[in-house]
C-alpha positions as semicolon CSV with decimal commas, in nm:
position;residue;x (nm);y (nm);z (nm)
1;X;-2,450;-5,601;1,754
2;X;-2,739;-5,793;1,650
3;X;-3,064;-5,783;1,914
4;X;-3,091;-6,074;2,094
5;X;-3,435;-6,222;2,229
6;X;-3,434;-6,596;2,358
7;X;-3,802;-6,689;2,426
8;X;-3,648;-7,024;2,641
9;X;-3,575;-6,712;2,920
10;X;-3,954;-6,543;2,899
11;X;-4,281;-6,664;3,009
12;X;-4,549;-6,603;2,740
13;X;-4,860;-6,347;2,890
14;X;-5,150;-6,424;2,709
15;X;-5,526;-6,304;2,705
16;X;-5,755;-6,493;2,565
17;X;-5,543;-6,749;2,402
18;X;-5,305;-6,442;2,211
19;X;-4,953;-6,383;2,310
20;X;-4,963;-5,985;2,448
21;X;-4,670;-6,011;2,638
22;X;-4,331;-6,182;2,776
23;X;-4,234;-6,171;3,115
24;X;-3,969;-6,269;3,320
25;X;-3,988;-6,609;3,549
26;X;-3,945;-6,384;3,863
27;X;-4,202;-6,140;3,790
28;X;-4,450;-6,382;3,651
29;X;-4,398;-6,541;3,935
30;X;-4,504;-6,247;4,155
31;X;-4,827;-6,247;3,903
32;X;-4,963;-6,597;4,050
33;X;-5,030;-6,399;4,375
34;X;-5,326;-6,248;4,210
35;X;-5,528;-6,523;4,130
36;X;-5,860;-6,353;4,077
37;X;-5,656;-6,139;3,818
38;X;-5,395;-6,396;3,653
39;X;-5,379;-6,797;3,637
40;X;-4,980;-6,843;3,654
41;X;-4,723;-7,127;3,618
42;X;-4,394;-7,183;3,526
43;X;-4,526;-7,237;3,145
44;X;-4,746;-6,926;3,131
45;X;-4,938;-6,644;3,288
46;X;-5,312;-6,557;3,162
47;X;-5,443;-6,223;3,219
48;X;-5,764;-6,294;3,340
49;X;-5,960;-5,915;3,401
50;X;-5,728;-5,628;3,203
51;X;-5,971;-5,439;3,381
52;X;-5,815;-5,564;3,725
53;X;-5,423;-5,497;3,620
54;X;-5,384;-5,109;3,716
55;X;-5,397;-5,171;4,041
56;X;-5,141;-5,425;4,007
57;X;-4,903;-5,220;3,823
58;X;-4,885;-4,929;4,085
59;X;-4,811;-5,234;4,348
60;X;-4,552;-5,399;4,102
61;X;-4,375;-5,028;4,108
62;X;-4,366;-4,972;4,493
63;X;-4,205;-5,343;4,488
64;X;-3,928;-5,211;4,226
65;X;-4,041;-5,500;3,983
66;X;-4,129;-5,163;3,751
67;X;-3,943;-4,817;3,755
68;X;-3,964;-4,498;3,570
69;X;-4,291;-4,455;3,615
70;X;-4,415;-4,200;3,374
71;X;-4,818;-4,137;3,400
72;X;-4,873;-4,199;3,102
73;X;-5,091;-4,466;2,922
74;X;-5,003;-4,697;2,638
75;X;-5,317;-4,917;2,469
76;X;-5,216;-5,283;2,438
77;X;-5,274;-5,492;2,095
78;X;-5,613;-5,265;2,109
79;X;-5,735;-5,465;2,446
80;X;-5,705;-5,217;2,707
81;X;-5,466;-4,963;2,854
82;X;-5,162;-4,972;3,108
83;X;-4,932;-4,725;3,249
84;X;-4,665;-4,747;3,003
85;X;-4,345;-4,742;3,255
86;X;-4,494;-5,156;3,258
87;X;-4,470;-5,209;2,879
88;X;-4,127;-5,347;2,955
89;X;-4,137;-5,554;3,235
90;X;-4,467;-5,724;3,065
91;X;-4,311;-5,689;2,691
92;X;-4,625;-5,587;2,592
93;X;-4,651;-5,447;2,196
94;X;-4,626;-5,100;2,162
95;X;-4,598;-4,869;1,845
96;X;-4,345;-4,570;1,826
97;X;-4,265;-4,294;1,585
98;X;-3,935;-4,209;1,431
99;X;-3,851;-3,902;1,226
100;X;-3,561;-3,890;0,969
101;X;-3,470;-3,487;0,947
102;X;-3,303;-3,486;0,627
103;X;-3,084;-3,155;0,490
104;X;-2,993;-3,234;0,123
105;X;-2,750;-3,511;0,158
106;X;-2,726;-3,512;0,558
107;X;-2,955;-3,647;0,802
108;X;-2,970;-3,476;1,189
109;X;-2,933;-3,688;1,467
110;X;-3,036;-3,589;1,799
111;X;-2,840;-3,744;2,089
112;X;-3,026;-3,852;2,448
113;X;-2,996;-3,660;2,744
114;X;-2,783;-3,871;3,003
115;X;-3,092;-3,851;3,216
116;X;-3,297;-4,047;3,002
117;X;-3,409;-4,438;3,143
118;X;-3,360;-4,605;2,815
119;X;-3,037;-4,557;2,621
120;X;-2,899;-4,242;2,785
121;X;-2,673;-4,087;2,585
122;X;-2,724;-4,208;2,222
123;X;-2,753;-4,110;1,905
124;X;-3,161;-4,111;1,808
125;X;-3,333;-3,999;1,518
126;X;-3,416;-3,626;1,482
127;X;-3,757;-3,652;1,633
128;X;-3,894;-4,044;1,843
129;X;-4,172;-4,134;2,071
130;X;-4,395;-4,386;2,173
131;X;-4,790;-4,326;2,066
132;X;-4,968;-4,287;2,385
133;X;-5,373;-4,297;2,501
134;X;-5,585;-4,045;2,335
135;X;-5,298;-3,944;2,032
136;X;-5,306;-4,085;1,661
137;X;-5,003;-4,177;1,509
138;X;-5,035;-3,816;1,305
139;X;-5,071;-3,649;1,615
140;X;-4,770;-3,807;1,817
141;X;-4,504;-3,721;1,511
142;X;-4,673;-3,345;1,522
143;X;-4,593;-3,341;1,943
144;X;-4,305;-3,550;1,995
145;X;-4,151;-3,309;1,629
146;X;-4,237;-2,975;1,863
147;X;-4,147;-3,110;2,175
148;X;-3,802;-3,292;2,082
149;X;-3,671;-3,079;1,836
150;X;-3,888;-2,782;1,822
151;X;-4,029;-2,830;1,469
152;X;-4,359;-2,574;1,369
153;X;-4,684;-2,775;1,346
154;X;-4,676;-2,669;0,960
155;X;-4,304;-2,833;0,876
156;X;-4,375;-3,174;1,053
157;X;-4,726;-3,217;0,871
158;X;-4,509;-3,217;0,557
159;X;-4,364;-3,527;0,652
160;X;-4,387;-3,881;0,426
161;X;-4,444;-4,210;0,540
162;X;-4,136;-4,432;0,512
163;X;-4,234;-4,744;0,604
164;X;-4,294;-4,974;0,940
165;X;-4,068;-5,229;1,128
166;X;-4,064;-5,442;1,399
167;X;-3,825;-5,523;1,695
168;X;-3,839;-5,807;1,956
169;X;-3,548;-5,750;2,234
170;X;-3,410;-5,833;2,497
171;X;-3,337;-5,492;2,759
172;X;-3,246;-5,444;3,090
173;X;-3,606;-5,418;3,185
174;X;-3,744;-5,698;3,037
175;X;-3,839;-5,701;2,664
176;X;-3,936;-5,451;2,380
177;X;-4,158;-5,534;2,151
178;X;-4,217;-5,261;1,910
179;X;-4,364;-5,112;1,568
180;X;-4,177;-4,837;1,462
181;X;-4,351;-4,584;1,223
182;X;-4,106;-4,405;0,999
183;X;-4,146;-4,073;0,868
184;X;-3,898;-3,882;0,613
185;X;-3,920;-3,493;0,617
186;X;-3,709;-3,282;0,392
187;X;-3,599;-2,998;0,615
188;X;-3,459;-2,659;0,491
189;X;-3,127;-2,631;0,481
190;X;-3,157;-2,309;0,750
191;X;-3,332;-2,530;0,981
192;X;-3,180;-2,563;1,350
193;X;-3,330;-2,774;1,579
194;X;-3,402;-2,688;1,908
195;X;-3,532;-2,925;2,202
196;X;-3,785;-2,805;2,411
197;X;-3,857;-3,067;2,696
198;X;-3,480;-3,118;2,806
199;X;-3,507;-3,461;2,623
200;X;-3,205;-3,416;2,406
201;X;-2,830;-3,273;2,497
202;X;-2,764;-3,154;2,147
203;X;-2,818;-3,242;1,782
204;X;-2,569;-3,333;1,452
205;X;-2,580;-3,287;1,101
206;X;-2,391;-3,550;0,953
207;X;-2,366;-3,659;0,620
208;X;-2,514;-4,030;0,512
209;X;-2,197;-4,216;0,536
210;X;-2,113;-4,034;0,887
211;X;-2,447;-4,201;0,989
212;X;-2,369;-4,493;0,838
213;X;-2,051;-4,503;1,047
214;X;-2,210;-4,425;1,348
215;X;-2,443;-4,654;1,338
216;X;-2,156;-4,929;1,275
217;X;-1,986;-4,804;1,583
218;X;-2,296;-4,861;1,773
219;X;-2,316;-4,549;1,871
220;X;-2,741;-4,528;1,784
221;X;-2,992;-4,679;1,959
222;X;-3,125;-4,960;1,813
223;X;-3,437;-4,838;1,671
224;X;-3,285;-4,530;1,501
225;X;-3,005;-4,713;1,355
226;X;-3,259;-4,900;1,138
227;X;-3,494;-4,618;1,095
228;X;-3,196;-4,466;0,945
229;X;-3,081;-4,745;0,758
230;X;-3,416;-4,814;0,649
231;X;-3,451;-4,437;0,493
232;X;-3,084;-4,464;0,344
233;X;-3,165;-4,798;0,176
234;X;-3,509;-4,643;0,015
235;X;-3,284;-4,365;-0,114
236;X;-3,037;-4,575;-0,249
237;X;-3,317;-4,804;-0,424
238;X;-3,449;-4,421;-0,624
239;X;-3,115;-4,337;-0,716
240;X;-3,049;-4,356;-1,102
């Protein structure tokens, strides 16, 4: 299914004149309480101090407007930095990267623990995570590669930029608004993956059009599925 985003729904955030976010009408809202810190109507909401909106976040949680809070820090559009269980709720623009494990003519797949907030139970690339404070995009694919699918420091600095992409959606929590870094990495073909943070139930080999299948059944989150696709189509493009 195509992602849908209707901007008629979302209030605009902006900071100094620039779009950084969308929010919902009931939480912005909520936002025109603090008036030293926003200037809110039913148009849009301003963010007047970034300096100011921590504190504001950790109330937003206690009031449920924001769950899944992870302690953790995501920098937004370069300004300043937020806890990133609000990235949603705000639809502020973050970056994440994805990993295509391929094994001659198959690609792994990793699939979500049930536990997980966001799309529990999917199909994912071999290796995804957002970039948070204080790591580079180089550094992210080297922890998020040992951490989600136990990959050795030396095999995931072998891996080759693919390309980037963006999605704008509409999710249960409000709105993603992502850059996805891809990353291709040519695995051996006695390479097992094994998860190490209890992110992932278990992992597949499948061959290209298995993927290609699954992602037709929907059965990949929506960022892997074109990750995927997006690596599959570059092959196809090199192919004699």
């Amino acid at each position: 299914m195509k992602p849908t985003f209707r901007p008629e729904l979302f209030v605009p955030l902006l900071l100094g004149g620039k779009r950084i976010g969308w929010l919902r009408p009931e939480l912005a809202a909520r936002l025109g309480a603090w008036k030293e810190v926003f200037q809110a109507n039913a148009e849009r909401v301003t963010l007047l101090q970034p300096d100011a909106l921590s504190p504001v976040v950790a109330q937003l949680a206690k009031e449920g407007f924001i769950t899944g809070w992870r302690n953790e820090r995501y920098r937004i559009a370069d300004l300043f930095e937020v806890e990133r269980a609000a990235a949603l709720p705000f639809g502020f623009p973050t970056c994440a990267v994805h990993l295509n494990g391929i094994a001659a003519e198959r690609m792994w797949l990793a699939r979500r623990s049930t536990t997980k907030q966001t799309d529990p139970g999917m199909l994912d690339n071999l290796v995804a995570g957002g970039i948070s404070v204080g790591y580079s995009v180089e550094a992210t694919l080297v922890k998020e590669a040992w951490e989600e699918a136990g990959l050795p420091v030396e095999l995931s600095q072998k891996a080759k930029f693919g390309g980037t992409l963006t999605v704008v959606r509409e999710v249960p929590r409000g709105v993603q608004w992502e850059t996805v870094i891809i990353y291709d990495l040519e695995l051996p073909a006695d390479f097992r993956p094994a998860n190490q943070d209890g992110e992932v139930s278990e992992f597949k080999l499948l061959a290209f059009s298995e993927v290609e299948q699954q992602i037709a059944d929907g059965a990949l989150t929506h960022e892997a599925a074109l990750a995927a696709q997006d690596y599959l189509k570059r092959r196809r493009a090199k192919a004699p």
